[in-house]
N, C-alpha and C positions, 0 to 999 in steps of 0.2 A: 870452358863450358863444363859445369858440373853436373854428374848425371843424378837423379831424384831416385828414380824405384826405375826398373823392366817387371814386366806380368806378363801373366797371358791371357787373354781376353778369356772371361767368363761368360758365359749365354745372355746376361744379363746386362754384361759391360756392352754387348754390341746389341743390345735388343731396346735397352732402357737408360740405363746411366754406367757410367763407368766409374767402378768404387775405387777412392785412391787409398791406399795404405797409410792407416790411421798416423803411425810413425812417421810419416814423412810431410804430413797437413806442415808442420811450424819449416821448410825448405821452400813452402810454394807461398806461404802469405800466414799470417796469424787470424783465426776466427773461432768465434766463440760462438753456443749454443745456439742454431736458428738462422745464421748469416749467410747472407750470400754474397759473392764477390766475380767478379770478370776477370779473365786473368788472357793476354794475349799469347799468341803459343802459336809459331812458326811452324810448317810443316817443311818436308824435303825439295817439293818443288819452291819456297819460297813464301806460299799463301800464309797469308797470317788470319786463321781463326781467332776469335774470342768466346771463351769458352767460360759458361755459367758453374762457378767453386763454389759448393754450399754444403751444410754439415745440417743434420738434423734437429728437429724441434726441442726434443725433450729428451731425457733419458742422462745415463751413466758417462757415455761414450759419444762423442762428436760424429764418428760415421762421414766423412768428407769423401761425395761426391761429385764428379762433371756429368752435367745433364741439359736437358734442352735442346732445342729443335737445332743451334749449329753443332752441338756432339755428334746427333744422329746423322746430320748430314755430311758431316766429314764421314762415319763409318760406312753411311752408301757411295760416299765419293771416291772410299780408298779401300771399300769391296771387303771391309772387313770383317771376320769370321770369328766364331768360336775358336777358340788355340794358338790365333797370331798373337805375337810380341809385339807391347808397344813401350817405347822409352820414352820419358819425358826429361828434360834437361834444365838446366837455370843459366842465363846466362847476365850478364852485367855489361851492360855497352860505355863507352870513353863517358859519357853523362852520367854516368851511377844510374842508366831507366836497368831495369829486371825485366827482360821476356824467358819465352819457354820455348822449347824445341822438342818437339814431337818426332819420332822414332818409329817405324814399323819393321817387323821382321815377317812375313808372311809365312805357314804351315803350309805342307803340299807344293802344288803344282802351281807357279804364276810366271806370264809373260808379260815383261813390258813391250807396247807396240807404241811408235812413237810419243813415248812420254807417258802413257798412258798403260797401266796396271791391266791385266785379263786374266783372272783366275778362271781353271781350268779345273781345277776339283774341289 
């Protein structure tokens, strides 16, 4: 498993879309000006999101974003904040299929209670 980019969530990555690092768009999928693409992406307990990959309409620069109503709802599901880390991964299974493996490091205070995330500040 090869690891992609670690960030730290920006107001905007847990409010709206999570911006991926332009440098690293040709590790997750190739796309060009306007595209959108799904890309599946494995969480820690196991869940498999699919997550909407798209880069913007017009301009200089691609700008590759994950957005859409299962982003936001992984980040309500995994209580996620302004300043947490998140890792995204690449991996290769014995069929040559590519999924992705999502990472979180949580900021502050959090308790797991069975299985289940509680942040505390």
């Amino acid at each position: 498993m090869a690891s992609i980019f670690t960030k730290p969530l920006s107001k905007t990555d847990v409010s709206h879309r999570l911006a991926i690092p332009s440098k690293k768009l040709n590790e997750i999928t190739t796309l060009s000006l306007g595209k959108k693409v799904r890309i599946p992406v494995i969480d820690a307990t196991g869940r498999q999101w699919s997550f909407l990959l798209s880069t913007r309409n017009k301009g200089k620069f691609l700008k590759p974003v994950i957005s859409g109503k299962e982003w936001l709802e992984f980040v309500k599901k995994k209580q996620l904040r302004k300043g947490d880390y998140i890792t995204l991964c690449r991996e290769t299974n014995q069929n040559k299929e590519v999924r992705f493996r999502i990472g979180i490091k949580y900021t502050g205070i959090s308790i797991v209670l069975f299985g289940a995330t509680i942040r505390t500040s």
